[in-house]
N, C-alpha and C positions, 0 to 999 in steps of 0.2 A: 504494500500500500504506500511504501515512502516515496514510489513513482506517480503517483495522481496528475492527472492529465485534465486540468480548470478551464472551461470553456466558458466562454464570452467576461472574463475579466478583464473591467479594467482599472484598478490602481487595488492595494489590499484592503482600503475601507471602502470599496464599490462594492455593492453584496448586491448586485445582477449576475451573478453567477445563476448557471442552471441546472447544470449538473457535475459530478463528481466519480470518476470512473478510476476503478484497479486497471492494473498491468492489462487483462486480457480481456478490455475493455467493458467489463460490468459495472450499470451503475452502482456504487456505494457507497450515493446519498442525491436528494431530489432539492435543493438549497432553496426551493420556491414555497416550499413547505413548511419552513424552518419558521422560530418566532424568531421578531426583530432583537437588533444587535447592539450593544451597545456601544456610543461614539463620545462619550465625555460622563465623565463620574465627578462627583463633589461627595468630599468630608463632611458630615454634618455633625451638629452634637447629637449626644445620644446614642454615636456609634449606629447614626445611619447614614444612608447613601442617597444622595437626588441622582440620578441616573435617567440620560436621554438616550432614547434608541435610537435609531436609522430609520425608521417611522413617522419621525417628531415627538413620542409619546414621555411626558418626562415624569418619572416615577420615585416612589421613596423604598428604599431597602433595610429592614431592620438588621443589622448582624447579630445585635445583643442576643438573639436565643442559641447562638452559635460560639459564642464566647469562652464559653465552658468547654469547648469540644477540643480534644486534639490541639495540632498546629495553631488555633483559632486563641487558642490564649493570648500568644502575644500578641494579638491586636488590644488586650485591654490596656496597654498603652495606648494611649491615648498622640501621642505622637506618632508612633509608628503606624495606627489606625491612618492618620492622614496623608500614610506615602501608595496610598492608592492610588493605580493606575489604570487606563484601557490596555487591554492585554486581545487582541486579536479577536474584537466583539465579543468579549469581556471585560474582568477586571482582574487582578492581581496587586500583591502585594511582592516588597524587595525578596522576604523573605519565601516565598513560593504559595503563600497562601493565595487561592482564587476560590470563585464558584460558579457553578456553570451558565451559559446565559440562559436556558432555557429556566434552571431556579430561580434567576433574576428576574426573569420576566411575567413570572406566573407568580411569585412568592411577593412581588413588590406592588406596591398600594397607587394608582393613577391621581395625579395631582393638574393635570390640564385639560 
């Protein structure tokens, strides 16, 4: 799969992509299907996220019940909390913490 052959791309945050094919040219993955991606993150207090998708849709993310978990402690620094990044229609942190966009986008509360 580390061969995938990206048709009708154009720049990495264009998501007009349409499909997604292996080596022996089977689709797998249908990109038109996918939910929206996200394109700019903000730190909030509270240890939430305002996050706009590729959409326009710009939404709140709690992490706080995620806090407790694993990796996910050290964001309760509160500094480190805000070296959030977009990470390839997500988000990330320095240290390797991410979550997926698809939990972003279902798990996060519409504010526009």
């Amino acid at each position: 799969m580390h061969k995938n052959n990206i048709k009708q791309a154009k720049h990495k945050t264009d998501y007009k992509i349409s499909l997604i094919f292996d080596d022996q040219s089977k689709v797998i993955a249908d990109l038109k299907n996918m939910n929206p991606r996200i394109i700019k993150v903000t730190a909030l207090d509270n240890y939430q996220l305002e996050l706009v998708f590729n959409n326009n849709e710009i939404k709140i993310f709690d992490t706080s019940l995620y806090l407790n978990k694993g990796i996910f402690t050290e964001l309760k620094n509160y500094e480190t909390f805000k070296k959030v990044r977009v990470f390839m229609g997500s988000i990330a942190w320095p240290d390797g913490q991410d979550f997926c966009p698809d939990t972003l986008y279902q798990e996060s509360t519409k504010i526009n």
